[in-house]
TIVO-254876 format. One record per residue (C-alpha): x, y, z; residue in three letters. Coordinates in steps of 0.5 Angstrom, whole numbers, plus 500, padded with zeros to 3 digits. Layout:
BEGIN
<c1 X | c2 Y | c3 Z | roro ALA>
...
//
This chain:
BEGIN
<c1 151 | c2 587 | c3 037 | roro UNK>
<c1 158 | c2 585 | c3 037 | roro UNK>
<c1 161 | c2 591 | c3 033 | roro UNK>
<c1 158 | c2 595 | c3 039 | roro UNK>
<c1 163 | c2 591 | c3 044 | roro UNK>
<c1 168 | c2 595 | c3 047 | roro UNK>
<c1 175 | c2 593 | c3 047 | roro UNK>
<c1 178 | c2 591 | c3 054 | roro UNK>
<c1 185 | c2 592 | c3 053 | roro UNK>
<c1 183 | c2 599 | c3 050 | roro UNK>
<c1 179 | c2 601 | c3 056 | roro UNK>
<c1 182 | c2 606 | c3 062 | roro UNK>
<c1 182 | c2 602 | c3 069 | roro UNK>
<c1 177 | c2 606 | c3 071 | roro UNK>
<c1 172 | c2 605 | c3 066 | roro UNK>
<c1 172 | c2 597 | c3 066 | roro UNK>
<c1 167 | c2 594 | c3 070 | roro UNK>
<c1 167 | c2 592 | c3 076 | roro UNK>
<c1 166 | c2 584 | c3 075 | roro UNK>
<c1 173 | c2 585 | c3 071 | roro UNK>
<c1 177 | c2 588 | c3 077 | roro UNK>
<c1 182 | c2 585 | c3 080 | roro UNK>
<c1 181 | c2 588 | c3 087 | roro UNK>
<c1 174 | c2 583 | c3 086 | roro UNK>
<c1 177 | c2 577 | c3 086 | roro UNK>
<c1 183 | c2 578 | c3 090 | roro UNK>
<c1 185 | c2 581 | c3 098 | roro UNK>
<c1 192 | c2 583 | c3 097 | roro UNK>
<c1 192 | c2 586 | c3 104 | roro UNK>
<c1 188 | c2 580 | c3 108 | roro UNK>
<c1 192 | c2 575 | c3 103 | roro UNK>
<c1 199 | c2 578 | c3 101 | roro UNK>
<c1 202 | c2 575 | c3 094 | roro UNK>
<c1 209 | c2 575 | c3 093 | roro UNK>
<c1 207 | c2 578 | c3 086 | roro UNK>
<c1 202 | c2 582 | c3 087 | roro UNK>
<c1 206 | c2 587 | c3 082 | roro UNK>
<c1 203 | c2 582 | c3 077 | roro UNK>
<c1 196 | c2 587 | c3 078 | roro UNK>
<c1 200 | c2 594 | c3 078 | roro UNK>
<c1 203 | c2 593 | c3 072 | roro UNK>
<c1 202 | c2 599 | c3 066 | roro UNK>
<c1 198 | c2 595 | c3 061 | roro UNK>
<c1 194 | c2 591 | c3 067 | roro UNK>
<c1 187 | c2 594 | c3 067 | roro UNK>
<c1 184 | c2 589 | c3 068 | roro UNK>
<c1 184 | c2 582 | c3 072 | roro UNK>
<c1 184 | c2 578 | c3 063 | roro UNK>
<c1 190 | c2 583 | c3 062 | roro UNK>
<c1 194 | c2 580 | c3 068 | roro UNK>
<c1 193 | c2 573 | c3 065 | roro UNK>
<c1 196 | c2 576 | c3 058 | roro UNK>
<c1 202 | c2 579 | c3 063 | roro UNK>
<c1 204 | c2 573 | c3 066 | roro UNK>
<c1 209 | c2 571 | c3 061 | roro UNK>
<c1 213 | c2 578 | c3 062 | roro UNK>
<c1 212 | c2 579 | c3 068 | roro UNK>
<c1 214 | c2 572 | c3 070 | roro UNK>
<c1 221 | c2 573 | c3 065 | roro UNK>
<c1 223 | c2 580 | c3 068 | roro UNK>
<c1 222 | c2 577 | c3 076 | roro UNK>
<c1 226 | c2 571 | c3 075 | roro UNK>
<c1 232 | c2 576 | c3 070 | roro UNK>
<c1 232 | c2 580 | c3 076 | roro UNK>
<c1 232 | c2 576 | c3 082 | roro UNK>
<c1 237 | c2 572 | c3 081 | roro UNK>
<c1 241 | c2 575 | c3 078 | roro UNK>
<c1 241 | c2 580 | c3 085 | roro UNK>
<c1 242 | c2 574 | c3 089 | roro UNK>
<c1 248 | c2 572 | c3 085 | roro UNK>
<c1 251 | c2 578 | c3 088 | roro UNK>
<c1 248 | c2 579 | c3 095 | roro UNK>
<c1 248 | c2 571 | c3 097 | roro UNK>
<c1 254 | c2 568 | c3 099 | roro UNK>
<c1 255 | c2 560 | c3 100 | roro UNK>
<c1 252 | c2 559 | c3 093 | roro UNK>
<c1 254 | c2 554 | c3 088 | roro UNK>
<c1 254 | c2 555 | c3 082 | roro UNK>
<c1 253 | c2 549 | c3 076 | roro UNK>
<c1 254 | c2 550 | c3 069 | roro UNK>
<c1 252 | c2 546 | c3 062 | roro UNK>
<c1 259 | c2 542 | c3 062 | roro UNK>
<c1 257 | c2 539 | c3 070 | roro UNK>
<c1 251 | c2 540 | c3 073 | roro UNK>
<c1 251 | c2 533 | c3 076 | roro UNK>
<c1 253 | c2 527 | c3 076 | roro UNK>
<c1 247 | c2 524 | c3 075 | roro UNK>
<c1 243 | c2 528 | c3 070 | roro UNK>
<c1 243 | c2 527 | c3 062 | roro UNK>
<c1 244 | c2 535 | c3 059 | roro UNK>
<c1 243 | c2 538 | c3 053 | roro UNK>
<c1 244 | c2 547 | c3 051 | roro UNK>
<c1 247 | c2 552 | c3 055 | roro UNK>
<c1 244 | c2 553 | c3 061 | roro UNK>
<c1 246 | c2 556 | c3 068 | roro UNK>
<c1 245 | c2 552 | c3 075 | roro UNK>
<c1 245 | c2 557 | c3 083 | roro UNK>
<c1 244 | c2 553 | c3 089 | roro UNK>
<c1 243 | c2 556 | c3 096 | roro UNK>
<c1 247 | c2 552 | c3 101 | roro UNK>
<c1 242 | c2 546 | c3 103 | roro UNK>
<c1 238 | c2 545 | c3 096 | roro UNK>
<c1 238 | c2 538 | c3 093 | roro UNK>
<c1 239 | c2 538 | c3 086 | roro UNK>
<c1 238 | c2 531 | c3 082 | roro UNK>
<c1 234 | c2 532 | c3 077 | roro UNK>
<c1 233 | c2 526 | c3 072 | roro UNK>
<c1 235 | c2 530 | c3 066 | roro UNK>
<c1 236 | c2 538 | c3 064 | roro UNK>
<c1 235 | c2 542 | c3 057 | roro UNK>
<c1 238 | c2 548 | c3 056 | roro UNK>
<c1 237 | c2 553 | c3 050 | roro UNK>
<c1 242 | c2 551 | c3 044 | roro UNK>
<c1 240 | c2 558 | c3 041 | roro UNK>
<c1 247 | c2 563 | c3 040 | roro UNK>
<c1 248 | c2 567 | c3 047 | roro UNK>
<c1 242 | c2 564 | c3 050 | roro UNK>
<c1 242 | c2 561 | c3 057 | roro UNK>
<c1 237 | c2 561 | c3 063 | roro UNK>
<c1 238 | c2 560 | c3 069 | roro UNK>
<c1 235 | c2 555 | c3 075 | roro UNK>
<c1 235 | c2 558 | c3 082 | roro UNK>
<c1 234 | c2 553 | c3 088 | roro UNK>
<c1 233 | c2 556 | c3 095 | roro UNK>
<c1 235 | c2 552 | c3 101 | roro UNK>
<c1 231 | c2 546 | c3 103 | roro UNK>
<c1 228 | c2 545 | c3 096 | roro UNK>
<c1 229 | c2 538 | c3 094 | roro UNK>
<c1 229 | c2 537 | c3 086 | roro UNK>
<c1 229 | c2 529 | c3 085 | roro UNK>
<c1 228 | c2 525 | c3 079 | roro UNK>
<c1 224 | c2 532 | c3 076 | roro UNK>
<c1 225 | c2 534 | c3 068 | roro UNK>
<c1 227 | c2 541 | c3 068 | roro UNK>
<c1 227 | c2 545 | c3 061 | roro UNK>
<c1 230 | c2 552 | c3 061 | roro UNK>
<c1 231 | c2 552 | c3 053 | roro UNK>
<c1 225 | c2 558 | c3 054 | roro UNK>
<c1 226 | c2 560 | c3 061 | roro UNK>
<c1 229 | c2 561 | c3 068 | roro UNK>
<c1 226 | c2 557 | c3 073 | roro UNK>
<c1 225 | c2 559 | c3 080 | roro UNK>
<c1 224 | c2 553 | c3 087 | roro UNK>
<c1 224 | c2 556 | c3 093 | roro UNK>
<c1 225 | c2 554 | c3 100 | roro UNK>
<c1 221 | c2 548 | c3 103 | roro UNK>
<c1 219 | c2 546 | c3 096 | roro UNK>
<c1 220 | c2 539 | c3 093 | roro UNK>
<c1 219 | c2 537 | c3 086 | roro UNK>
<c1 217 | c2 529 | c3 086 | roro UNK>
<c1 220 | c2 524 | c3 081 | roro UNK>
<c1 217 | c2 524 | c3 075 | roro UNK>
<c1 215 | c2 533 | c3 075 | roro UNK>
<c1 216 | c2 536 | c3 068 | roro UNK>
<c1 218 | c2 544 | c3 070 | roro UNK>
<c1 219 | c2 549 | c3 063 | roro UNK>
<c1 221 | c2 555 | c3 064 | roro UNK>
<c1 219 | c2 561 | c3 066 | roro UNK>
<c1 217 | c2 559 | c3 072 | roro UNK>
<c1 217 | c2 561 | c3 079 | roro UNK>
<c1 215 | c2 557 | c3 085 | roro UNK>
<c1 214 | c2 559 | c3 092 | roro UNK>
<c1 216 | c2 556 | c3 098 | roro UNK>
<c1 213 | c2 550 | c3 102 | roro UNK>
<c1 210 | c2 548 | c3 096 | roro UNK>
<c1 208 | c2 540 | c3 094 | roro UNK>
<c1 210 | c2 539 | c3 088 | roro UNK>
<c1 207 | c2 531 | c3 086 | roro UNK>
<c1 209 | c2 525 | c3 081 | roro UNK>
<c1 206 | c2 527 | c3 075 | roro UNK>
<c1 205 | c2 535 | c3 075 | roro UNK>
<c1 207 | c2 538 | c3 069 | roro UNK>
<c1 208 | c2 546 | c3 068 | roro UNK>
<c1 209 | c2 548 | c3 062 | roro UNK>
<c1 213 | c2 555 | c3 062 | roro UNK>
<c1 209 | c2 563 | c3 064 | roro UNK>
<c1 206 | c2 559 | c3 070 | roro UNK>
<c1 207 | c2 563 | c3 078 | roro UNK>
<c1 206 | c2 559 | c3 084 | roro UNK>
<c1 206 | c2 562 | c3 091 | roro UNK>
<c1 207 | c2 559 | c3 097 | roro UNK>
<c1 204 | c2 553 | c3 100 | roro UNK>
<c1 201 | c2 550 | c3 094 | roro UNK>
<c1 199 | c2 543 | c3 091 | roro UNK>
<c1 200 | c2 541 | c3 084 | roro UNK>
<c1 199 | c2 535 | c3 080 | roro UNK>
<c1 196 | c2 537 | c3 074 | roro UNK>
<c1 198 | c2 540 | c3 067 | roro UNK>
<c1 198 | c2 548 | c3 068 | roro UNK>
<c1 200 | c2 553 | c3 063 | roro UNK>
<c1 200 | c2 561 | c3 063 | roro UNK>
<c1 198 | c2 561 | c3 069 | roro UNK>
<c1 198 | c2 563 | c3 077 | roro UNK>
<c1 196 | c2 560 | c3 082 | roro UNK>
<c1 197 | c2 564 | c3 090 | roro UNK>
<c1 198 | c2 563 | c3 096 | roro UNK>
<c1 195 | c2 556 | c3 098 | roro UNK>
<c1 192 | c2 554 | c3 092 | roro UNK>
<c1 191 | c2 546 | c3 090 | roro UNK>
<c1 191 | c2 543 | c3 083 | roro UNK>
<c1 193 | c2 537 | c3 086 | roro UNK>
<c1 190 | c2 532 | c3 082 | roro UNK>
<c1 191 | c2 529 | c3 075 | roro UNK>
<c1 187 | c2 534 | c3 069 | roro UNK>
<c1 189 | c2 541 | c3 065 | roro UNK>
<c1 188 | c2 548 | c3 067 | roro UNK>
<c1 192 | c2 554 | c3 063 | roro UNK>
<c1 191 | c2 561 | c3 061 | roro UNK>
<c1 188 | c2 563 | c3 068 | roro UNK>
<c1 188 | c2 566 | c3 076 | roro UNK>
<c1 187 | c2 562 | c3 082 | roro UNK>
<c1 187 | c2 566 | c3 089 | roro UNK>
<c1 189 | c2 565 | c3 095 | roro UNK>
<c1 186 | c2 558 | c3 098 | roro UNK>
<c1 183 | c2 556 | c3 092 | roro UNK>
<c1 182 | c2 550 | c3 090 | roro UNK>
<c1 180 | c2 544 | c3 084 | roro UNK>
<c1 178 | c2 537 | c3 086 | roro UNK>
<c1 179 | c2 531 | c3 082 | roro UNK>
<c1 178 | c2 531 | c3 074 | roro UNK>
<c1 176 | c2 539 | c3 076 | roro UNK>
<c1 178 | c2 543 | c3 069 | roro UNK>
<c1 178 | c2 550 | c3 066 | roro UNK>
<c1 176 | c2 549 | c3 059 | roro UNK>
<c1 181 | c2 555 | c3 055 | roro UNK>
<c1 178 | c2 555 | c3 048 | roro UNK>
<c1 171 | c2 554 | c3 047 | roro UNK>
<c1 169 | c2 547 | c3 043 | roro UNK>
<c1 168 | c2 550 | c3 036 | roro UNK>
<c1 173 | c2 555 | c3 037 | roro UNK>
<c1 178 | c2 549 | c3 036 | roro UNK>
<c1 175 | c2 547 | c3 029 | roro UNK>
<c1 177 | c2 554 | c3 026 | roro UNK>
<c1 184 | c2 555 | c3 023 | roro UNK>
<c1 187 | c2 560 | c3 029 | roro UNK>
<c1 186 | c2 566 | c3 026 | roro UNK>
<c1 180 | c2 565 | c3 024 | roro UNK>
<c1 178 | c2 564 | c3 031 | roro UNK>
<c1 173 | c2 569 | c3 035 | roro UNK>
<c1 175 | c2 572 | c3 042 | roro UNK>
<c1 171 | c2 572 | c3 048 | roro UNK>
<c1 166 | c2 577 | c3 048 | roro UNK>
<c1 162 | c2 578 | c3 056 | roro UNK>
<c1 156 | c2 581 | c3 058 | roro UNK>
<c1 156 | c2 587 | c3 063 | roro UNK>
<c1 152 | c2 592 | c3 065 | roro UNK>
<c1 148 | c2 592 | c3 059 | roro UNK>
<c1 155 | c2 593 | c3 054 | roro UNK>
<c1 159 | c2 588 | c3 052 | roro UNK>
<c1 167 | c2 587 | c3 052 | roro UNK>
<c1 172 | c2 585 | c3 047 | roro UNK>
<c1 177 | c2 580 | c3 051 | roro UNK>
<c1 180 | c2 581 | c3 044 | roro UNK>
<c1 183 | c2 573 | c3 045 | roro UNK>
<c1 179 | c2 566 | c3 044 | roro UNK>
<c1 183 | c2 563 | c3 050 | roro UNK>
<c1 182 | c2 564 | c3 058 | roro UNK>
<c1 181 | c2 560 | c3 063 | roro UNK>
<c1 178 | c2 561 | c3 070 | roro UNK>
<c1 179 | c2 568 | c3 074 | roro UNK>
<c1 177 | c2 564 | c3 081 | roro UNK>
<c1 177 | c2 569 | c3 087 | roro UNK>
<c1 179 | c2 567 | c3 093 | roro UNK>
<c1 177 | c2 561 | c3 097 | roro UNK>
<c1 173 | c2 559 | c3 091 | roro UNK>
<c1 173 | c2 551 | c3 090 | roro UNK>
<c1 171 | c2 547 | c3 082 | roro UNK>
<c1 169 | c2 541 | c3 084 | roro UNK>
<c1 170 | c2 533 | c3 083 | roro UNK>
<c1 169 | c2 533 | c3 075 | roro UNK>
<c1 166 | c2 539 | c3 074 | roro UNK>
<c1 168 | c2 544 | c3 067 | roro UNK>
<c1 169 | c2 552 | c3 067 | roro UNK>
<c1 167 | c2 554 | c3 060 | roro UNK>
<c1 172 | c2 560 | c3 057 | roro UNK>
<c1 171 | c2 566 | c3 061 | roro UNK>
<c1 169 | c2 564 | c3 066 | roro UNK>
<c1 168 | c2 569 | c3 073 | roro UNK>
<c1 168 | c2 566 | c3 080 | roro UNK>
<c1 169 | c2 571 | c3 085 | roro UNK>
<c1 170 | c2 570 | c3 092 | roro UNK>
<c1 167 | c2 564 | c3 096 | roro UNK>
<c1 164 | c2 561 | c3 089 | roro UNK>
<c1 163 | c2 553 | c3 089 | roro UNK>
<c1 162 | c2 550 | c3 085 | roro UNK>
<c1 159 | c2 543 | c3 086 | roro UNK>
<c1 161 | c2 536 | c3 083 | roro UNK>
<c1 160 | c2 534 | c3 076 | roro UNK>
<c1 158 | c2 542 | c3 074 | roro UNK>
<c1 159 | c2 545 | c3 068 | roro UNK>
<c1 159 | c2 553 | c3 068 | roro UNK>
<c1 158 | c2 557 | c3 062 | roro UNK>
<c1 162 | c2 562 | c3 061 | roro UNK>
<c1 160 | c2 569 | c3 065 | roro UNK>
<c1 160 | c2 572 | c3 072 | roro UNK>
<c1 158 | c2 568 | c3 079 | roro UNK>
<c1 159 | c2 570 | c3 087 | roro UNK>
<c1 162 | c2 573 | c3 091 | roro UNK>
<c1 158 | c2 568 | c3 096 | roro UNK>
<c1 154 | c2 563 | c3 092 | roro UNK>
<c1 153 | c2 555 | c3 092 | roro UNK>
<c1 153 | c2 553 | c3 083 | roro UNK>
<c1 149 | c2 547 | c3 083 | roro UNK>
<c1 148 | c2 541 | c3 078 | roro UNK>
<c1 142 | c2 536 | c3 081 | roro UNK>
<c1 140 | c2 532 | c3 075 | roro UNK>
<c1 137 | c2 527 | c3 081 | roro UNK>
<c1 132 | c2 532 | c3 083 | roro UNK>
<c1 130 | c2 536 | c3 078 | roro UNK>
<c1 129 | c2 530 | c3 073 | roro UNK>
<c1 134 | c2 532 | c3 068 | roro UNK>
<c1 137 | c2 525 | c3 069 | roro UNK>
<c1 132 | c2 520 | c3 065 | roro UNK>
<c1 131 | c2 513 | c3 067 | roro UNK>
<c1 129 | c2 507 | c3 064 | roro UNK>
<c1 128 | c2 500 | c3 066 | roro UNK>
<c1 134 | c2 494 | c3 064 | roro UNK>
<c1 131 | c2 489 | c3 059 | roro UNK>
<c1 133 | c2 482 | c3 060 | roro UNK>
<c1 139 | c2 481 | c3 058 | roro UNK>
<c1 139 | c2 475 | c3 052 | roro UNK>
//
């Protein structure tokens, strides 16, 4: 009974279920995450409660860290809204930190044009940011070293990118989002992290979701958010995500979450994850699958062959006049 569901966020961390911890999903000691202080957090009970926490989280590392190389780095340059490059249109107020090596010529840079506010971007050396659109009005954003933004990237804060990470024509981040090292993107991502190794590097959307080291989406794959009749609702009409674990029920307390992919879990070619949807470890997903939401893996193939189990109807082509 959906009175009966038990509120997630409300839970211990030991009285939530397994399939809904974060140690099922992710490796820290076989795959170190630069964040994984992320999951440590008090409010973080859970592997939803981590997808939720992504914004402040992300917010305090970017105001703590830059502010603690600005005091230790030297050789910094530090650019601010009156020149922060000759070839850059600006608007707002706005900081710019670059260690010694990075590139920096972005096409165009929004600041905050609020009353004391001002957000900083942070460029590590060997990072290139070329032809990018860069939107720091809501948010710092962090580029590591190694990294390369494409012409044509859209990055709103706050965001934080690690090193050696591919950042290609077309991607847009837009804002909470967290990539480690060694990633490849070229989708639309919000609210989300991505871990070491992890690849969106193909044109589709992905938000308010967690993808762990290695993972990895192929052409067109997606992760659906909101459920297609939630959409229809006035927002606050709308109903939250209710799973099935263990013969109990659980209250996600929100109507929007993506994906959890564990590590090495791949979606494939033009397959869809429904809200709320739990793949643990070595979970793939085959081409043109759509999963409903629940709790899949570790180690396990997900399947759609319409050609031999004869959901695919076939019919003979009648002239044509």
């Amino acid at each position: 009974m959906a009175d009966d569901a038990l509120v997630l966020a409300d839970l211990r961390p030991e009285d939530v279920p397994e399939e809904l911890r974060p140690e099922s999903y992710f490796d820290f000691q076989a795959h170190p995450f630069a964040h994984q202080a992320l999951f440590q957090r008090p409010e973080v009970n859970s592997v939803y409660a981590a997808i939720q926490a992504i914004g402040d989280y992300a917010k305090g590392w970017l105001r703590d860290t830059i502010e603690q190389r600005k005091a230790e780095q030297k050789g910094l340059t530090v650019l601010n809204d009156d020149a922060p490059n000759a070839s850059c249109h600006s608007v707002g107020t706005f900081d710019v930190v670059l260690e010694d090596g990075a590139v920096f010529e972005p096409t165009h840079l929004v600041g905050s044009t609020k009353e004391g506010v001002r957000h900083t971007v942070y460029v590590e050396s060997g990072a290139r940011v070329v032809g990018s659109g860069l939107y720091l009005d809501a948010g710092s954003i962090h580029v590591g070293g190694g990294t390369t933004l494409e012409p044509g990237v859209g990055i709103k804060g706050p965001t934080i990118i690690g090193r050696d990470c591919e950042i290609r024509q077309g991607a847009y981040l837009r804002g909470n989002c967290i990539l480690g090292n060694g990633c490849t993107i070229r989708g639309e991502l919000k609210n989300v992290v991505m871990m070491d190794k992890g690849s969106f590097p193909h044109p589709s959307y992905l938000g308010d979701s967690l993808c762990g080291y290695m993972t990895h989406f192929g052409n067109q794959g997606t992760a659906a958010n909101l459920g297609i009749y939630e959409g229809v609702r006035e927002p606050d009409k709308r109903q939250s995500i209710k799973l099935r674990v263990g013969g109990k029920t659980y209250d996600l307390g929100s109507p929007k979450m993506g994906v959890c992919l564990g590590d090495f879990s791949q979606v494939g070619c033009n397959s869809v994850t429904d809200p709320g949807t739990f793949l643990r470890p070595y979970t793939i997903v085959y081409a043109l699958t759509r999963v409903n939401k629940g709790f899949y893996g570790p180690n396990e193939v997900l399947k759609n062959k319409p050609m031999e189990h004869g959901v695919i109807e076939r019919t003979s082509l009648q002239p044509l006049s």
